[in-house]
N, C-alpha and C positions, 0 to 999 in steps of 0.2 A: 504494500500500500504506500503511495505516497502521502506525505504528509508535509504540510507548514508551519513551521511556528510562527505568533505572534502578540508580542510581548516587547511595552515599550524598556522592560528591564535586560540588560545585555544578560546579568547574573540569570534570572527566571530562565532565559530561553536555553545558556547553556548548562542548567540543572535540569531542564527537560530534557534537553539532548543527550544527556547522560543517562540519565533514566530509560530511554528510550531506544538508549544501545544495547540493552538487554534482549529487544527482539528484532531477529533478523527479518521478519514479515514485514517490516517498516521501514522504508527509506525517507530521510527527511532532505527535499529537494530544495527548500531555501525559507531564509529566518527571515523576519519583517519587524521595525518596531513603531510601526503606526498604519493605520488605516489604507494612509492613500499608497504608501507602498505593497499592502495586501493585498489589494483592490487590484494593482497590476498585475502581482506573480499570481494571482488566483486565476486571472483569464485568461493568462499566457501561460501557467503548468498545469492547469484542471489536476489541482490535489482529489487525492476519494477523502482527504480528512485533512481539519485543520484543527489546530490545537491554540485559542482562541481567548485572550484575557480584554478583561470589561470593560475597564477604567484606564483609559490612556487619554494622551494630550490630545484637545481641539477633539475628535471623533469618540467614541467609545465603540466597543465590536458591536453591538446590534445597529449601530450606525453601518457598520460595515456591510454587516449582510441585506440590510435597506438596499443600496446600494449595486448587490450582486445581483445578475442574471441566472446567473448559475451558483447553488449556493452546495456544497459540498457537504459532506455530514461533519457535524463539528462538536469537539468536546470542548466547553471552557471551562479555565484554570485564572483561579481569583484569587486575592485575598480576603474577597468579603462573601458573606451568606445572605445577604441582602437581596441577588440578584437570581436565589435560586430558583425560583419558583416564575419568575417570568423565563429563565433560560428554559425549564421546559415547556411552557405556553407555545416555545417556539420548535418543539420538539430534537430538541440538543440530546446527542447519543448520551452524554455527561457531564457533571461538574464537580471540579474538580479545586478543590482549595489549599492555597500553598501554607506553609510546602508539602509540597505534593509527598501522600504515602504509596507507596510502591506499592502496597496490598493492593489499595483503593484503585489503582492505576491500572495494575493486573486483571480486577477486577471486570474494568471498561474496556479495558482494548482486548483481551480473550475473546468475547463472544463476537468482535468486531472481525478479528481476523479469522476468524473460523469461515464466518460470511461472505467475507470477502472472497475465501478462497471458491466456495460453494458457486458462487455468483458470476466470478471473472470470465467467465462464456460468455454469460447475458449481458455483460458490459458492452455497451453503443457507445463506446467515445469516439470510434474511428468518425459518425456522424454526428457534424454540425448543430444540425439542429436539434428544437427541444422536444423529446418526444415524449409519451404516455409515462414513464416512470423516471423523468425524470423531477426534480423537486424546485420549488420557487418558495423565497421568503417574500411574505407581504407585510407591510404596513399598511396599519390606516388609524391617525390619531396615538391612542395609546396602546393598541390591540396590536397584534403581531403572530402569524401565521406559518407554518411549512405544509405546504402543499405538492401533493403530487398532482401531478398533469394529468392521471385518469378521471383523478375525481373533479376536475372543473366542466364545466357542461359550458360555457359560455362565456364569451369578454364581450363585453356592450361601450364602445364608446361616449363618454359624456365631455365634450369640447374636447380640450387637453388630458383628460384623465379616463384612467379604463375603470369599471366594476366588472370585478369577477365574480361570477356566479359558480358557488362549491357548495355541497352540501347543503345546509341551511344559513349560509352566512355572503355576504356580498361586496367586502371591503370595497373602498376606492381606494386607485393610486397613479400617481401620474407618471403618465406612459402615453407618449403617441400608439394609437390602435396601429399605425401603419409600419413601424418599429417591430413594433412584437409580432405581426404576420413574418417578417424577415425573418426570425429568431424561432417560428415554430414548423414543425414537421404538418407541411401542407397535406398530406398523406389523409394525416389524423384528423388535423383542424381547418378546416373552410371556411375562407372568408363569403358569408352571405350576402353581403350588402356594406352599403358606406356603415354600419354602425356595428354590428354584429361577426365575430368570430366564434364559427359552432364547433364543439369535439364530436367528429362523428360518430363517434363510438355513443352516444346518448339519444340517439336518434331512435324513436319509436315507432314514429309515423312521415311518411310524406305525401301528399297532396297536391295536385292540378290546381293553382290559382288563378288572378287576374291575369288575363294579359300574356299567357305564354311564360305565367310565373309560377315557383313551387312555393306553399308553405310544408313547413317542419316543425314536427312537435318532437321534442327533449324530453327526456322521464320524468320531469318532475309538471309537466302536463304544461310545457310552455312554449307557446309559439312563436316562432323566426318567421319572417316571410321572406324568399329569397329576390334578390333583383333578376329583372330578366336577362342579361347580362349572364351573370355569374347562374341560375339556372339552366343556362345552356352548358355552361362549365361543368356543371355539376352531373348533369344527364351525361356526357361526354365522359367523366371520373368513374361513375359507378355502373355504366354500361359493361356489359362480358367484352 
């Protein structure tokens, strides 16, 4: 597994590093100690894990992963207990408080690697974009999210900002709708219209509309109505 540190302390990161050289399932490909420099080596090495502290200068890490497209699974390592209980709101593998016990650490990374190993077939990095398993952090106000791409059924454009539709919840967050078509696997998600990007995979129903148009109902009994445009696209996609 690759892995990041990031830790505005020089001391923290190489006491993780150490700690860390006890397993050879782990390669730690480069140390960061602030945000905007995590922010780069994270797009440019797609870690599977980053080893992630809170409270740093100007940013703090949930600033960070605000921030990411792609957000990696992450363990953070703190001085404080303050921040445990939102770190898993955002479904964080661990938290980890310095200085770090070697038990505790064993602990988190064991079932980490196991997985890893199980899984590394199923790994899509060789592809770009974002597909059904992979994960996105949201914000919206104080709420904070890790989401996998199966379970969104919908991004609806509002001006500047998108609402995702997961489950029962619909954060906003700002993001050109026309950005994020770039970033996901067209395959999966189709853009319906100027407002709406559907996950195909939710699709219950389609129907004959106005005009040489489709509407589409999503499982949660919600309807898209396609442009006629992209209707012809779409007959064109899901034709044999």
């Amino acid at each position: 597994m690759n892995i990041i540190l990031i830790d505005d302390e020089r001391l923290a990161r190489k006491e993780m590093s150490s700690l860390l050289s006890n397993y050879s399932e782990l390669n730690i490909i480069d140390e960061c100690s602030n945000v905007d420099e995590a922010k780069v080596s994270i797009q440019k090495n797609n870690p599977d894990l980053i080893f992630l502290d809170i409270e740093m200068p100007e940013k703090n890490g949930f600033d960070l992963l605000a921030e990411l497209d792609f957000v990696p699974k992450v363990i953070f390592v703190t001085a404080y207990n303050d921040y445990a209980l939102k770190a898993f709101d955002v479904n964080a593998i661990g938290y980890l408080t310095k200085p770090v016990d070697p038990e505790r650490l064993k602990n988190v990374i064991a079932p980490l690697i196991e997985n890893h190993a199980t899984k590394k077939q199923e790994d899509s990095r060789q592809d770009s974009k974002l597909g059904l398993e992979h994960q996105i952090f949201l914000k919206d106000g104080d709420k904070c999210w890790f989401v996998t791409l199966k379970d969104v059924r919908y991004f609806e454009s509002e001006g500047n900002y998108i609402r995702v539709f997961f489950n029962h919840e619909k954060p906003l967050i700002l993001k050109s709708l026309n950005i994020l078509e770039e970033k996901l696997d067209e395959s999966i998600f189709f853009r319906a219209n100027r407002k709406h990007i559907i996950n195909l995979k939710h699709i219950t129903n389609i129907e004959n509309w106005f005009s040489g148009t489709l509407r589409i109902t999503l499982n949660k009994n919600e309807h898209i109505e396609v442009s006629r445009r992209q209707s012809s696209k779409f007959k064109t996609l899901m034709s044999l």
